[in-house]
C-alpha positions, 0 to 999 in steps of 0.5 A: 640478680646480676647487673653490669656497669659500665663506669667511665669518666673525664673524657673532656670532649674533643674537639674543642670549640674555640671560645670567643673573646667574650667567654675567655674574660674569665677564669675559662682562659686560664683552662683554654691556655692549659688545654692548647698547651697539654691536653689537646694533645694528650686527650683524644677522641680516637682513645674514647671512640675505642674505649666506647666500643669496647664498652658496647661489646661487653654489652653492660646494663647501665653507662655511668659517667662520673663527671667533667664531660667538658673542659671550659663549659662553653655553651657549644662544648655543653650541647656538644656534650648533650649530643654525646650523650644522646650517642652513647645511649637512651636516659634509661641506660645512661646516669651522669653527674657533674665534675668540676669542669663542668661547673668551670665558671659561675652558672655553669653548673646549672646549664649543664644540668639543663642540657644534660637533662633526662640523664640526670633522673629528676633535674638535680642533685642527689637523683636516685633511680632503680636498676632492679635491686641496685639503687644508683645514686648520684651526688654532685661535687661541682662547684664554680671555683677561682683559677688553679683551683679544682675542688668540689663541694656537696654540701649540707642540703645535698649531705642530707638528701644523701643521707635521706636516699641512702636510707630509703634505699636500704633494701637495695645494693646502693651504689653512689657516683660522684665526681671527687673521691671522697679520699684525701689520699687521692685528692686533697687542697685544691683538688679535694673535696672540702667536706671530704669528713662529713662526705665519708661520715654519711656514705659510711653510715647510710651503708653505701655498698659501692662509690665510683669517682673521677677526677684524679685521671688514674685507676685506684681502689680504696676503701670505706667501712660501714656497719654492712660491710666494706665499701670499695671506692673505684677510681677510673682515668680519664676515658680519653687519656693517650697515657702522655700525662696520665694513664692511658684510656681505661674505663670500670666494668663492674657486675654486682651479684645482688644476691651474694653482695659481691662486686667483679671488677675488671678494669679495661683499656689501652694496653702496652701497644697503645691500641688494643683495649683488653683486660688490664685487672681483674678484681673481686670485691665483697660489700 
């Protein structure tokens, strides 16, 4: 069996609903000053609209969106969220999980999972659905934290459930999306993921066979060893990025041969004349 995906994450959604004064008697104005100073500029919705397009053209089976569709999760930016969504396509072809924007405050998480509702198979986290002989499984890292601080938790309960579905799903190439990259090379202090060990630890015993993961707003690919083979870890910059602080706009085509357990990574995006969307690399990779 072959399935694409199409894996796009940060797109921080633009515009941005001024707050009221009520909203910003919180850490949300520490994030509303960083967003009018430098990402207003460097984040654009022109940069996703191309990118979407792109991804419609190349026609995938399934959009994952790894986290931080918002940037201060006011309630407008989450329902202007779910509305994007609803854009970009059915539940049935879209799974999206949260990222530490969308949990900016305390509470927020939880009117994300809300509105985002159908997307989220099941209404919590780790959701496992099935795409034929793929299994897509979904793991949250956001958490409510103090200012300048960008971290992400799963935690123990989430850990288990984890290890649970990855097991029941061992008949399937499984796939695991979440929001921090569960590597402290890539993202480690107030950035990291606090359980990055004990994350690694149930990813590389449940035999994950691929992860993809936002957050860092730049492309990588590492890797995890599992007793079934390498998984590769896909890291993808923001989907709205102008390349001005990041790089530019890019997003993840993956096609899984269940059958030969391989993965075809082609990256896509922004090219060097800052408007075409080509091919920028293309990887194979074998779980």
């Amino acid at each position: 069996m072959r399935i694409r995906l199409a894996h796009l994450s940060d797109p921080h959604l633009s515009p941005f609903p001024k707050p009221s004064v009520g909203e910003l008697l919180s850490k949300r104005a520490f994030g509303y000053a960083n967003w009018v100073k430098n990402r207003k500029a460097a984040l654009g919705q022109d940069v996703l609209e191309r990118l979407l397009a792109d991804m419609r053209a190349q026609n995938p089976s399934h959009y994952c969106v790894t986290g931080d569709l918002v940037n201060v999760a006011t309630d407008a930016e989450v329902q202007a969220a779910r509305a994007w969504l609803d854009r970009l396509g059915p539940p049935q072809r879209v799974s999206v999980i949260l990222g530490n924007h969308d949990a900016y405050v305390p509470g927020a998480a939880g009117r994300a999972v809300q509105a985002y509702g159908p997307y989220i198979p099941g209404g919590q986290f780790p959701f496992a659905r099935r795409l034929g002989a793929v299994a897509l499984i979904g793991v949250s890292t956001a958490v409510a934290t103090p200012p300048l601080m960008a971290c992400g938790r799963v935690g123990e309960a989430q850990l288990g459930s984890l290890a649970a579905l990855l097991d029941r799903h061992d008949d399937a190439f499984k796939v695991v999306m979440i929001h921090h990259p569960p590597d402290s090379d890539l993202a480690s202090g107030r950035r990291g993921l606090t359980d990055v060990k004990a994350v690694r630890e149930v990813l590389a015993a449940g035999c994950a066979d691929l992860v993809l993961h936002g957050h860092t707003h730049k492309p990588s690919l590492t890797h995890i060893e599992t007793p079934r083979g390498r998984a590769a870890v896909v890291g993808v910059p923001s989907a709205s990025s102008d390349g001005s602080h990041h790089p530019p706009g890019a997003w993840a085509m993956i096609d899984i041969d269940t059958d030969q357990r391989s993965v075809h990574l082609t990256r896509r995006g922004i090219g060097r004349d800052g408007t075409t969307v080509r091919a920028l690399e293309t990887v194979e990779i074998s779980a």
